[in-house]
PyMOL Python script that loads the backbone (N, CA, C, O; Angstrom):
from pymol import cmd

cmd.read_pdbstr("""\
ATOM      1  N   UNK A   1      -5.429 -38.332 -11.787  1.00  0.00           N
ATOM      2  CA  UNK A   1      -5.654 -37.910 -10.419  1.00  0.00           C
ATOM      3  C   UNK A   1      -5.199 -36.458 -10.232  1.00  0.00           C
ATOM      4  O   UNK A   1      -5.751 -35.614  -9.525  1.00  0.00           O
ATOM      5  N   UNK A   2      -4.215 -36.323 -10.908  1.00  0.00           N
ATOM      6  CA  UNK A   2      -3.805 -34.678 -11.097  1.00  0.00           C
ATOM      7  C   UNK A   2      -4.663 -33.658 -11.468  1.00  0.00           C
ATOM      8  O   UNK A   2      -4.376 -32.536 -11.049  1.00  0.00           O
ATOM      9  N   UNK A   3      -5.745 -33.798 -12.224  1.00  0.00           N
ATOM     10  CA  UNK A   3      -6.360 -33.044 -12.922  1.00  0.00           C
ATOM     11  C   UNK A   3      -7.388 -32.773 -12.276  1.00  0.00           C
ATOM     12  O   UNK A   3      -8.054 -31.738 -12.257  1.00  0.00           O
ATOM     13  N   UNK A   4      -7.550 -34.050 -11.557  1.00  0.00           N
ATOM     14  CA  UNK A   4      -8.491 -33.802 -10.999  1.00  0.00           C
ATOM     15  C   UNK A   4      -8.178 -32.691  -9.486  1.00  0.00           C
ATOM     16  O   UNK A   4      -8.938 -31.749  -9.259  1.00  0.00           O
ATOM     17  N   UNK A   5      -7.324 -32.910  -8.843  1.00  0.00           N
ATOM     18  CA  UNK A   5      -6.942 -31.967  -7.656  1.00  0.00           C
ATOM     19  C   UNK A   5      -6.850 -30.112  -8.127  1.00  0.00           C
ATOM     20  O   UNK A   5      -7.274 -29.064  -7.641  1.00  0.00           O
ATOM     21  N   UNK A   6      -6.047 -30.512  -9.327  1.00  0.00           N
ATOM     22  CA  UNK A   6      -6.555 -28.960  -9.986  1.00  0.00           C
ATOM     23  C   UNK A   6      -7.700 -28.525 -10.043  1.00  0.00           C
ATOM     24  O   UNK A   6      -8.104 -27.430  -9.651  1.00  0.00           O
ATOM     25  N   UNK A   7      -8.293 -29.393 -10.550  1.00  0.00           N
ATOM     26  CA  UNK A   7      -9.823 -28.949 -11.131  1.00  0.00           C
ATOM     27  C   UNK A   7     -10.387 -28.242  -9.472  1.00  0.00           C
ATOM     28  O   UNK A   7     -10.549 -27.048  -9.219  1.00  0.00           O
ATOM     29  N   UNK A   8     -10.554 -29.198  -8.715  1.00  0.00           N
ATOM     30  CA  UNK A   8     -10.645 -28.693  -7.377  1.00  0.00           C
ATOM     31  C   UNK A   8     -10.087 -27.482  -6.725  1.00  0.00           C
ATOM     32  O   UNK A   8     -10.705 -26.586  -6.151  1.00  0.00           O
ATOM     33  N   UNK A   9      -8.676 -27.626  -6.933  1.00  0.00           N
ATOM     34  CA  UNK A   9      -7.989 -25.848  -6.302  1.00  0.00           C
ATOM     35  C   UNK A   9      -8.893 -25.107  -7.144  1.00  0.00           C
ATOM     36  O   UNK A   9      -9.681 -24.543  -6.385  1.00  0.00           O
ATOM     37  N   UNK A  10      -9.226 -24.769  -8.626  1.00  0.00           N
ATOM     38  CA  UNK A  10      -9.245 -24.169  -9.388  1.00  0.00           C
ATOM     39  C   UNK A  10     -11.287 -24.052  -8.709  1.00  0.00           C
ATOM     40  O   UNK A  10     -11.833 -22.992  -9.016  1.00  0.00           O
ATOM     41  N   UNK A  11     -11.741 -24.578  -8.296  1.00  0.00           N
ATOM     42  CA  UNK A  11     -13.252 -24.256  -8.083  1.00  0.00           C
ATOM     43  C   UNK A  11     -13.405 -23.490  -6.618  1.00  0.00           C
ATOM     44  O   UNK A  11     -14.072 -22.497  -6.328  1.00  0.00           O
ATOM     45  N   UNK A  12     -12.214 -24.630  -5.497  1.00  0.00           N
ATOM     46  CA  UNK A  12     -12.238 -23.567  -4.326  1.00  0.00           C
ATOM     47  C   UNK A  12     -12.005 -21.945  -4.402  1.00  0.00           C
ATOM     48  O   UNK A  12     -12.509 -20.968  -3.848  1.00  0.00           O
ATOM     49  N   UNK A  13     -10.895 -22.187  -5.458  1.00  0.00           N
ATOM     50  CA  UNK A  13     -10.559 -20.756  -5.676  1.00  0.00           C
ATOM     51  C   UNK A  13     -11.286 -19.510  -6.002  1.00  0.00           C
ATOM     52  O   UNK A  13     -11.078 -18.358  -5.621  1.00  0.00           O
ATOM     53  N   UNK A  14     -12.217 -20.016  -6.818  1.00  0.00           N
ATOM     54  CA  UNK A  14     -13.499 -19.217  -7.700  1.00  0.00           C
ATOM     55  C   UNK A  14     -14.263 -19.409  -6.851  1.00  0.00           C
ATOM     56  O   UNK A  14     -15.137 -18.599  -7.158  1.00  0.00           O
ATOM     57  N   UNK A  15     -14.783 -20.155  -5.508  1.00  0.00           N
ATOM     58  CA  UNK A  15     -15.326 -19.704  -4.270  1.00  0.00           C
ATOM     59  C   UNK A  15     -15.040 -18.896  -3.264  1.00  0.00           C
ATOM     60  O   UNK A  15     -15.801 -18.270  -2.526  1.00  0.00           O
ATOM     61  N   UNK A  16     -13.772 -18.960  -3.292  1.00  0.00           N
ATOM     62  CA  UNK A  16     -12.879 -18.283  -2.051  1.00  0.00           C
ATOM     63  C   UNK A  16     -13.184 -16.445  -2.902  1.00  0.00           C
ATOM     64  O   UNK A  16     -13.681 -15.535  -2.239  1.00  0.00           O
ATOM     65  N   UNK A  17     -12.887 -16.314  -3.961  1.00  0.00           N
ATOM     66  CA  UNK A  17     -12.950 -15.215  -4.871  1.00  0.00           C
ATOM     67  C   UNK A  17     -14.505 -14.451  -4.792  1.00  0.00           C
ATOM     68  O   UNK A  17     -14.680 -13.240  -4.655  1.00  0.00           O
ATOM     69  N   UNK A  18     -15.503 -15.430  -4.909  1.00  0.00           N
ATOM     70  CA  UNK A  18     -16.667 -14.804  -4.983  1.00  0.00           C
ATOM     71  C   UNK A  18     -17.115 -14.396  -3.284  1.00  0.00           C
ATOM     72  O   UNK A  18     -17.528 -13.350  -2.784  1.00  0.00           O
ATOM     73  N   UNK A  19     -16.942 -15.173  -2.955  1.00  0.00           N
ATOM     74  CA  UNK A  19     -16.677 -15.623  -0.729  1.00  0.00           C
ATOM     75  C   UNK A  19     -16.104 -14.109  -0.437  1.00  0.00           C
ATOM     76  O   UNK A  19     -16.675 -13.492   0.462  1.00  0.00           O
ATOM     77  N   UNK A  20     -15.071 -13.492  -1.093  1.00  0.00           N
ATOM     78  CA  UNK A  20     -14.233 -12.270  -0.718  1.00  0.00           C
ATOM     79  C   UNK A  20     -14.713 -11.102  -1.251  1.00  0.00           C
ATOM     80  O   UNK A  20     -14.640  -9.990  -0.727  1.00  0.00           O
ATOM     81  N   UNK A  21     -15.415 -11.501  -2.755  1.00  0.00           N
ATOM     82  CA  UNK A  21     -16.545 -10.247  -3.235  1.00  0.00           C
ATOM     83  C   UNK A  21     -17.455  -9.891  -2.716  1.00  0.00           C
ATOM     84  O   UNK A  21     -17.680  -8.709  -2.457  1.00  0.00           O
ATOM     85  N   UNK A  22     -18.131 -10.766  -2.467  1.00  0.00           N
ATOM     86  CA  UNK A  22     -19.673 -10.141  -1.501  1.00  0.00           C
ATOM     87  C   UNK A  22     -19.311  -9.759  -0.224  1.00  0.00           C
ATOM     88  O   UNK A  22     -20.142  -9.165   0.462  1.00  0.00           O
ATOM     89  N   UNK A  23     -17.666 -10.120   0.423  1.00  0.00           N
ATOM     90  CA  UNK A  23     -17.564  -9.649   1.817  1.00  0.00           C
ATOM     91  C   UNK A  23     -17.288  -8.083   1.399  1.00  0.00           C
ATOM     92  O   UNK A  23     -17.781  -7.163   2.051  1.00  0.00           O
ATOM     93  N   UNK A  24     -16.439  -7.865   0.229  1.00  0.00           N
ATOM     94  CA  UNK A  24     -15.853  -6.569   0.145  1.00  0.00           C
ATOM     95  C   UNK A  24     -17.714  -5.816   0.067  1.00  0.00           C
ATOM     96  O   UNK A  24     -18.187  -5.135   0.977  1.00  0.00           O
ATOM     97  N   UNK A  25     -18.448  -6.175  -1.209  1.00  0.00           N
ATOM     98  CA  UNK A  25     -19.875  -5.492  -1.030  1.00  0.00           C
ATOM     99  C   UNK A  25     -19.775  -5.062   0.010  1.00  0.00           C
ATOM    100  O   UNK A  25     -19.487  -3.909   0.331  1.00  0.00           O
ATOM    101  N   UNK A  26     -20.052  -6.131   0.779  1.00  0.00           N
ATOM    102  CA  UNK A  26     -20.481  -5.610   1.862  1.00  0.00           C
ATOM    103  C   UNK A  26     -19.859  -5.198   2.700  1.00  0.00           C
ATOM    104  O   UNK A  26     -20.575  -4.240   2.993  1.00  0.00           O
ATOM    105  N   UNK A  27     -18.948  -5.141   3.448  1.00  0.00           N
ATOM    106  CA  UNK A  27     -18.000  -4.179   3.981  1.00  0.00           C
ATOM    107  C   UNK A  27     -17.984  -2.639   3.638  1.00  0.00           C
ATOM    108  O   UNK A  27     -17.810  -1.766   4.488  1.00  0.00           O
ATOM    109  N   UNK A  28     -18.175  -2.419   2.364  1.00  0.00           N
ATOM    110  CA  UNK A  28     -18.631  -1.412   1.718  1.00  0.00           C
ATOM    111  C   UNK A  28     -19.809  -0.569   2.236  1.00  0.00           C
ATOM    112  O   UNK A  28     -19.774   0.609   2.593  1.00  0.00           O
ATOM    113  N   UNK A  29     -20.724  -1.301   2.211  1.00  0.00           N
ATOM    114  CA  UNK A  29     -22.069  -0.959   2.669  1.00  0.00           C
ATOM    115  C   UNK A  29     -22.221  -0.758   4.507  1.00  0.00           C
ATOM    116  O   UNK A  29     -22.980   0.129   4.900  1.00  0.00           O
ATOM    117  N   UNK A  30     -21.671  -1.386   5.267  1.00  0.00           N
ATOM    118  CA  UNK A  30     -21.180  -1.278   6.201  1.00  0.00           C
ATOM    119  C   UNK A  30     -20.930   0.049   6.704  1.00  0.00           C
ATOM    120  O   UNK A  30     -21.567   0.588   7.608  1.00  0.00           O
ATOM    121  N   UNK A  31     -19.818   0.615   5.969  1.00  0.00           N
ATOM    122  CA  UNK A  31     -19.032   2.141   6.230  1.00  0.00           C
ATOM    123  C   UNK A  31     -20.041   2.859   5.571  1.00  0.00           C
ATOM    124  O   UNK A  31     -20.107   4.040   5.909  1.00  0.00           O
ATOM    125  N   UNK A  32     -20.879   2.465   4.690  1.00  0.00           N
ATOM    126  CA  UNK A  32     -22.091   3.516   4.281  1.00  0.00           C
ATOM    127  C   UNK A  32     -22.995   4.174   5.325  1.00  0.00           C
ATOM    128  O   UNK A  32     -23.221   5.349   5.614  1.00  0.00           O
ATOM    129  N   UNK A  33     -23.562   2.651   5.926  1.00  0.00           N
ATOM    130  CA  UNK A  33     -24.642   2.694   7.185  1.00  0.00           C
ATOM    131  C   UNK A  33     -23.818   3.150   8.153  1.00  0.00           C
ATOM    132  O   UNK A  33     -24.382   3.442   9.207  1.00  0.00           O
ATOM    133  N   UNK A  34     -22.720   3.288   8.105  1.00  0.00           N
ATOM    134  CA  UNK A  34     -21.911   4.069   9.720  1.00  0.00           C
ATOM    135  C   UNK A  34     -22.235   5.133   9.551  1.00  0.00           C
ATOM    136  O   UNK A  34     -22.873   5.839  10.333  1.00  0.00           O
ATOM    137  N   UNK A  35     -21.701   5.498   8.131  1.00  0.00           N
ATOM    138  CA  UNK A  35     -21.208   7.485   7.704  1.00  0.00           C
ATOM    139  C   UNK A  35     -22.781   7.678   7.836  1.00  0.00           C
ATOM    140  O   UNK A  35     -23.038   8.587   8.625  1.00  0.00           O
ATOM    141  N   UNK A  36     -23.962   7.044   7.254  1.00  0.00           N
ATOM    142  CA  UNK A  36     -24.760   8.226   7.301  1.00  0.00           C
ATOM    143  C   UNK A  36     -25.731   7.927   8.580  1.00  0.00           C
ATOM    144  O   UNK A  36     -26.794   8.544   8.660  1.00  0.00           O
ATOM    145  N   UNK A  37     -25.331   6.900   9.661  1.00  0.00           N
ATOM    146  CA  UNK A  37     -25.476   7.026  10.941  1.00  0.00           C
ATOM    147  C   UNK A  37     -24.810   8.191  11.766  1.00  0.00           C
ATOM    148  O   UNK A  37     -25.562   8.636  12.633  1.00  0.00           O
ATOM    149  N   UNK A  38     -23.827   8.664  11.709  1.00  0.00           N
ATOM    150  CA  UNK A  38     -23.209   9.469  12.193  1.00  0.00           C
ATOM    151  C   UNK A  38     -23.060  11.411  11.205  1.00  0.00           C
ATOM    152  O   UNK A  38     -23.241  12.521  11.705  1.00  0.00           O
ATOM    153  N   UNK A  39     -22.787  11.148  10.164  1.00  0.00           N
ATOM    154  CA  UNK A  39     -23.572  12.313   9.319  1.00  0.00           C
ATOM    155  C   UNK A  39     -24.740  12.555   9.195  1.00  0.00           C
ATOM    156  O   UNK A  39     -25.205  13.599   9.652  1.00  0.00           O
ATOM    157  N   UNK A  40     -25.619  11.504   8.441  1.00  0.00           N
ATOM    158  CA  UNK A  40     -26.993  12.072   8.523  1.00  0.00           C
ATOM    159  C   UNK A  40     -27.061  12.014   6.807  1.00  0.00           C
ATOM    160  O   UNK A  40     -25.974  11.749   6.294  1.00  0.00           O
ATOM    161  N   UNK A  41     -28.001  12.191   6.025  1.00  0.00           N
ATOM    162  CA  UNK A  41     -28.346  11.912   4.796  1.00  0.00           C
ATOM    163  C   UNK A  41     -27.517  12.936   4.084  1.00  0.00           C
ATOM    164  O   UNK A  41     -27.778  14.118   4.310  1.00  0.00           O
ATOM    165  N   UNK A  42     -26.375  12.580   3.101  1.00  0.00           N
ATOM    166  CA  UNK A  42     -25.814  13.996   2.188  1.00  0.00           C
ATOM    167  C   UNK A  42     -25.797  12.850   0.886  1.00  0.00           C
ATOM    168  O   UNK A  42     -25.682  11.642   0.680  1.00  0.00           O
ATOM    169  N   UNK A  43     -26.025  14.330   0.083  1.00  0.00           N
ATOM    170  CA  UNK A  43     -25.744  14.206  -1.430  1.00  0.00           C
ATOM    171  C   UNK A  43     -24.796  14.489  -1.810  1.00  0.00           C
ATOM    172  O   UNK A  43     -24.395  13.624  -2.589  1.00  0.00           O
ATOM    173  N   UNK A  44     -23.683  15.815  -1.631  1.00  0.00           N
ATOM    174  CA  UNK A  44     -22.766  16.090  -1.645  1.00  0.00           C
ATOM    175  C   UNK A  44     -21.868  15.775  -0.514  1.00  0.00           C
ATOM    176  O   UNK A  44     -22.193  15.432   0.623  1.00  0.00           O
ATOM    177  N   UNK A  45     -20.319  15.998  -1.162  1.00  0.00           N
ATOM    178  CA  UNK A  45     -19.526  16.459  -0.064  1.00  0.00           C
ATOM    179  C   UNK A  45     -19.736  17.143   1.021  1.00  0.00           C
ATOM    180  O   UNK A  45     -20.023  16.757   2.154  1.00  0.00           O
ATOM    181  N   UNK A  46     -19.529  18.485   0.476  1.00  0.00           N
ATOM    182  CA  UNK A  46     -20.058  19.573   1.185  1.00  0.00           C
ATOM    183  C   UNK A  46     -21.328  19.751   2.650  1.00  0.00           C
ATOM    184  O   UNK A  46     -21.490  20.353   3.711  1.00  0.00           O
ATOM    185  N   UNK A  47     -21.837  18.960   1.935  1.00  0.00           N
ATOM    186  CA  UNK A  47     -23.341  18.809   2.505  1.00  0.00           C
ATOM    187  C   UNK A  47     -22.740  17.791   3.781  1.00  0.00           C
ATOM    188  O   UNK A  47     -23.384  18.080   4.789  1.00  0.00           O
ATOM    189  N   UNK A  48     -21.907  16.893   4.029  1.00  0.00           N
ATOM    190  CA  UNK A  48     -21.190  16.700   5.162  1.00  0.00           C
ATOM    191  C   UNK A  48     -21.203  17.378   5.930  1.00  0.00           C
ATOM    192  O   UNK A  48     -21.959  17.180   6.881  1.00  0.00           O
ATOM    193  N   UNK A  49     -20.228  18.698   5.875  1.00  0.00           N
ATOM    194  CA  UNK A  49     -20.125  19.468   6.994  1.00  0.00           C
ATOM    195  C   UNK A  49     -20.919  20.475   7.354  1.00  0.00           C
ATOM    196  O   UNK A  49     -20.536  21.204   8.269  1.00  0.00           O
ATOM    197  N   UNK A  50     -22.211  20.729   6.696  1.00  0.00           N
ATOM    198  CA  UNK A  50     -22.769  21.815   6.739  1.00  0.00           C
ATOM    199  C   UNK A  50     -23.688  21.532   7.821  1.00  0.00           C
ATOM    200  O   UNK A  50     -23.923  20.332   7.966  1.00  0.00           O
ATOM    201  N   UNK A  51     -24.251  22.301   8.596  1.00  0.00           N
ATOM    202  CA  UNK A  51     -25.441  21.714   9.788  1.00  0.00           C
ATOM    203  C   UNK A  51     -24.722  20.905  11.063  1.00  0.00           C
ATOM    204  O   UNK A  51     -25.248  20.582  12.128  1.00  0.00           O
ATOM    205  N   UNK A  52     -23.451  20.699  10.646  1.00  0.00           N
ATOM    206  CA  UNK A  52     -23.129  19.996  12.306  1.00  0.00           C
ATOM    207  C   UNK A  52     -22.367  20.592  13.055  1.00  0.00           C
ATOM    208  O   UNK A  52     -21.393  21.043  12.451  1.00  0.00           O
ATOM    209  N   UNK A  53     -22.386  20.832  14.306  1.00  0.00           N
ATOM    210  CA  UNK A  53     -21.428  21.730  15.049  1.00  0.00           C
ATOM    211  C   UNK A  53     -19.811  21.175  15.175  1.00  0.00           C
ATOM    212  O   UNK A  53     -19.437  20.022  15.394  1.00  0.00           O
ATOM    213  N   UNK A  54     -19.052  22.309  14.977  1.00  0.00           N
ATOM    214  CA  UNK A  54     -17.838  22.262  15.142  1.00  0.00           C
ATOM    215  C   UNK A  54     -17.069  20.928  15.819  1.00  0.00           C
ATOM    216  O   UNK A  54     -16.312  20.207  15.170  1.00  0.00           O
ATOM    217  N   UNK A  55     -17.316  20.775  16.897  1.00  0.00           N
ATOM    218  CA  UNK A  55     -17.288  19.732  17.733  1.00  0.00           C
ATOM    219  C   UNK A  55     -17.378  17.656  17.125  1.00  0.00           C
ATOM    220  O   UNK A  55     -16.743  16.607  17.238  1.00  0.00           O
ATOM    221  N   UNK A  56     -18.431  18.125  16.600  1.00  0.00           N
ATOM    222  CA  UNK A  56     -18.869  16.802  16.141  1.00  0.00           C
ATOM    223  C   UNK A  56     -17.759  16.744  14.537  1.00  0.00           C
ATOM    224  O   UNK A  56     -17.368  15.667  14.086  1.00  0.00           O
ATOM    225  N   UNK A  57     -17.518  17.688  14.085  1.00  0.00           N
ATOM    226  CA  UNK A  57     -16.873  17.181  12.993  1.00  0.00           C
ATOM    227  C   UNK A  57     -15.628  16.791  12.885  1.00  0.00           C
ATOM    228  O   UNK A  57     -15.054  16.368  11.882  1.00  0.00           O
ATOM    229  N   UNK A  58     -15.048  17.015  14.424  1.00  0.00           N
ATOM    230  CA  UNK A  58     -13.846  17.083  14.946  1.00  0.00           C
ATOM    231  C   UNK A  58     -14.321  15.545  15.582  1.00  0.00           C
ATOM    232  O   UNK A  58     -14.430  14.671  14.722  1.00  0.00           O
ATOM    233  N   UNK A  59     -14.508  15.281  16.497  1.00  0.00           N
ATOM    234  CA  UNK A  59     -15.329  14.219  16.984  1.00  0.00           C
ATOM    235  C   UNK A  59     -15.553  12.576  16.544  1.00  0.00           C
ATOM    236  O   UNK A  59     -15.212  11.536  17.106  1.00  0.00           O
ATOM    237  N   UNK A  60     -16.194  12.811  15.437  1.00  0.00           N
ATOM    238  CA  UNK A  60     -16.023  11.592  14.954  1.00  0.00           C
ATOM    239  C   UNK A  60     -14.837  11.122  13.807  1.00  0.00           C
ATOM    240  O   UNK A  60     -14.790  10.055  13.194  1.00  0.00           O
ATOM    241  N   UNK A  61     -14.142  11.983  13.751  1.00  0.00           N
ATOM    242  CA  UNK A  61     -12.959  10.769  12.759  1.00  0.00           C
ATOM    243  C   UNK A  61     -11.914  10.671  14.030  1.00  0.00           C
ATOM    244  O   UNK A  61     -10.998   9.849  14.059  1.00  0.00           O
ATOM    245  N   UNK A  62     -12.120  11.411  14.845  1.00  0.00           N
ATOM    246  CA  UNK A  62     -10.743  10.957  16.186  1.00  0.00           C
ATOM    247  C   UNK A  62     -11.533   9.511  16.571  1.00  0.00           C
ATOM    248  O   UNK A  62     -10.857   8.496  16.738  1.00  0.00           O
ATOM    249  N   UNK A  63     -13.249   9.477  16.724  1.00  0.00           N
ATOM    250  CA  UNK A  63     -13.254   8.062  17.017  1.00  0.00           C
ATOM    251  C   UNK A  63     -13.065   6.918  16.224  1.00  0.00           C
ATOM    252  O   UNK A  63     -12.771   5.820  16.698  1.00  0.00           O
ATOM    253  N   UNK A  64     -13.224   7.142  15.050  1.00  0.00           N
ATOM    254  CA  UNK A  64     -12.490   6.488  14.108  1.00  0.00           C
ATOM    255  C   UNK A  64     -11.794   6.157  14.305  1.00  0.00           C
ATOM    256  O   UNK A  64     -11.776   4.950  14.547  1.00  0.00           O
ATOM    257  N   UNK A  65     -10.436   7.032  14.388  1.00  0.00           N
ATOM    258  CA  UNK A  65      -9.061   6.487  14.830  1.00  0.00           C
ATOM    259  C   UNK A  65      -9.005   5.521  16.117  1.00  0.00           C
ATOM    260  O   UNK A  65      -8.288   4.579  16.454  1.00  0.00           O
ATOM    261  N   UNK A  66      -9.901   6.079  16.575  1.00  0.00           N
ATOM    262  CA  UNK A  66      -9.527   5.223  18.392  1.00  0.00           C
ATOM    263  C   UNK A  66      -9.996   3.756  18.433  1.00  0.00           C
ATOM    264  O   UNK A  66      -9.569   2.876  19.180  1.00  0.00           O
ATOM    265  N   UNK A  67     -11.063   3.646  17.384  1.00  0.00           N
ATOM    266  CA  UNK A  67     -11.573   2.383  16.901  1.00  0.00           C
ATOM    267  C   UNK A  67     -10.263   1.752  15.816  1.00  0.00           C
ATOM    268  O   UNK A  67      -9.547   0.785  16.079  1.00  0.00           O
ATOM    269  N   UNK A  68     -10.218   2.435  14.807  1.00  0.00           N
ATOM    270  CA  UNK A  68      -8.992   1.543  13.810  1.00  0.00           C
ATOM    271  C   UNK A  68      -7.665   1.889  14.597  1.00  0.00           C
ATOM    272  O   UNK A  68      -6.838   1.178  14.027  1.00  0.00           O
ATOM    273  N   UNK A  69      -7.267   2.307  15.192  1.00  0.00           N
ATOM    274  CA  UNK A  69      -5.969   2.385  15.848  1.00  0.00           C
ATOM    275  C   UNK A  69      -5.272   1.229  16.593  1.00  0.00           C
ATOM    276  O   UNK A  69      -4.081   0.929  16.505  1.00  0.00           O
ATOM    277  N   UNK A  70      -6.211   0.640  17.334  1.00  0.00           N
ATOM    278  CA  UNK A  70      -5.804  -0.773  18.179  1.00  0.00           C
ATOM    279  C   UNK A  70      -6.470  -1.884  17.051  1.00  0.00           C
ATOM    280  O   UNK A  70      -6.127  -2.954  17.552  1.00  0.00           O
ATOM    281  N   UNK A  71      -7.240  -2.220  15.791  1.00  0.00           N
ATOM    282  CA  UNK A  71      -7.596  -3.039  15.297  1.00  0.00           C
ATOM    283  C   UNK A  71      -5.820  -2.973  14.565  1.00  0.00           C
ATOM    284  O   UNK A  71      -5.257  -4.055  14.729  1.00  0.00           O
ATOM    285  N   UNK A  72      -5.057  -2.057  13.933  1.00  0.00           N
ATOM    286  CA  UNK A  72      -4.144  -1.747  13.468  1.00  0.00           C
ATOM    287  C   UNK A  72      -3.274  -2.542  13.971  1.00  0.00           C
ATOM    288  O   UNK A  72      -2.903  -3.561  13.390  1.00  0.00           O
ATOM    289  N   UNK A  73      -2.734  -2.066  15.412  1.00  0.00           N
ATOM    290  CA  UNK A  73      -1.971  -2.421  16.202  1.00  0.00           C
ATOM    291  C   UNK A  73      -1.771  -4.328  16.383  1.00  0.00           C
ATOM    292  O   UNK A  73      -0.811  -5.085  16.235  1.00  0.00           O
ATOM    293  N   UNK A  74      -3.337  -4.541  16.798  1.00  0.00           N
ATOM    294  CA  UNK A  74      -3.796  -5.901  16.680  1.00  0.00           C
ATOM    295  C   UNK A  74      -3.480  -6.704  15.704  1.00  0.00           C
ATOM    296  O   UNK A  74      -2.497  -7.443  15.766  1.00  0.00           O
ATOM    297  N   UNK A  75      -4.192  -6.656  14.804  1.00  0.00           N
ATOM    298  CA  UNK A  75      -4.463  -7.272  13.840  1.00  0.00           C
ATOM    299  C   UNK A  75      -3.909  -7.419  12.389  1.00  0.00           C
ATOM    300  O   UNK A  75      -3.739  -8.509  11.842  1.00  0.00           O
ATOM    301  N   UNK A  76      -3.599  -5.991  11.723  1.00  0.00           N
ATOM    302  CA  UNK A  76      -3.153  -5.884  10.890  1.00  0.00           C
ATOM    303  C   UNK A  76      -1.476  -5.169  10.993  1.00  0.00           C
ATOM    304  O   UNK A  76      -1.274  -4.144  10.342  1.00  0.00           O
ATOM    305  N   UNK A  77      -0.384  -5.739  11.791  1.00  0.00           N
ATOM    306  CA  UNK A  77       0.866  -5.267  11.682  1.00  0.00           C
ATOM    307  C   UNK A  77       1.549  -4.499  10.279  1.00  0.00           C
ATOM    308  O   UNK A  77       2.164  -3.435  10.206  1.00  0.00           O
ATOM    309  N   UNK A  78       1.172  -5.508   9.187  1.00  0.00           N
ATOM    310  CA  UNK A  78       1.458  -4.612   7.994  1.00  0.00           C
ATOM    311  C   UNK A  78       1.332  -3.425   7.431  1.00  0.00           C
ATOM    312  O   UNK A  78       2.106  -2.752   6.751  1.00  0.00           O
ATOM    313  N   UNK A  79      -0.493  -3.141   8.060  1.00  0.00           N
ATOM    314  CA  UNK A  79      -0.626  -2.209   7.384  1.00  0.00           C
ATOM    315  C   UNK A  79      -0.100  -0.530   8.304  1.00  0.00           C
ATOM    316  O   UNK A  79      -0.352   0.628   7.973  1.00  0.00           O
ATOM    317  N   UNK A  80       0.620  -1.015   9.408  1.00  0.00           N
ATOM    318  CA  UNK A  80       1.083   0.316   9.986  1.00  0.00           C
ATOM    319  C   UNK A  80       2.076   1.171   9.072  1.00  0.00           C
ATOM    320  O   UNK A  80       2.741   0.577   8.223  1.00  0.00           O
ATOM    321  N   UNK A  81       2.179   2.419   9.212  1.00  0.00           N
ATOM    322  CA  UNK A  81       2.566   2.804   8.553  1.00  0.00           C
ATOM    323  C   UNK A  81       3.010   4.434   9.211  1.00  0.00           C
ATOM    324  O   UNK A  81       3.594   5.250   8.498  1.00  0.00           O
TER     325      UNK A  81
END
""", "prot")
cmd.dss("prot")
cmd.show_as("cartoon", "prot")
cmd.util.cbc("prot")
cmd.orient("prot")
């Protein structure tokens, strides 16, 4: 009966694992479709800041913050820092 409950942790686990990979994918992809919603198509670095006015480059990582700042506060206590 033991072996068998292992066998079980041991398959949830390798679900829970793959369950957390495709979230990270995608989470990933996520902050892709933001950045080049809000940048615009770059190949380079560079190519970030080039073409957008002063303003806007200033602009969007403060909203960033104003968005992850209270998820911080909220949600993730640990990771303050």
């Amino acid at each position: 009966m033991r072996s068998r409950e292992h066998t079980l942790m041991l398959v949830l686990a390798a679900l829970l694992g793959l369950l957390a990979g495709f979230g990270s994918v995608g989470f990933r992809g996520l902050i892709r479709v933001i950045q080049r919603g809000a940048w615009g198509d770059w190949t380079y670095t560079l190519d970030l800041v080039r073409g957008h006015a002063w303003w806007w480059i200033v602009l969007i990582p403060a909203l960033g913050g104003l968005v992850v700042g209270p998820l911080v506060h909220l949600a993730a206590r640990e990771a303050k820092g």
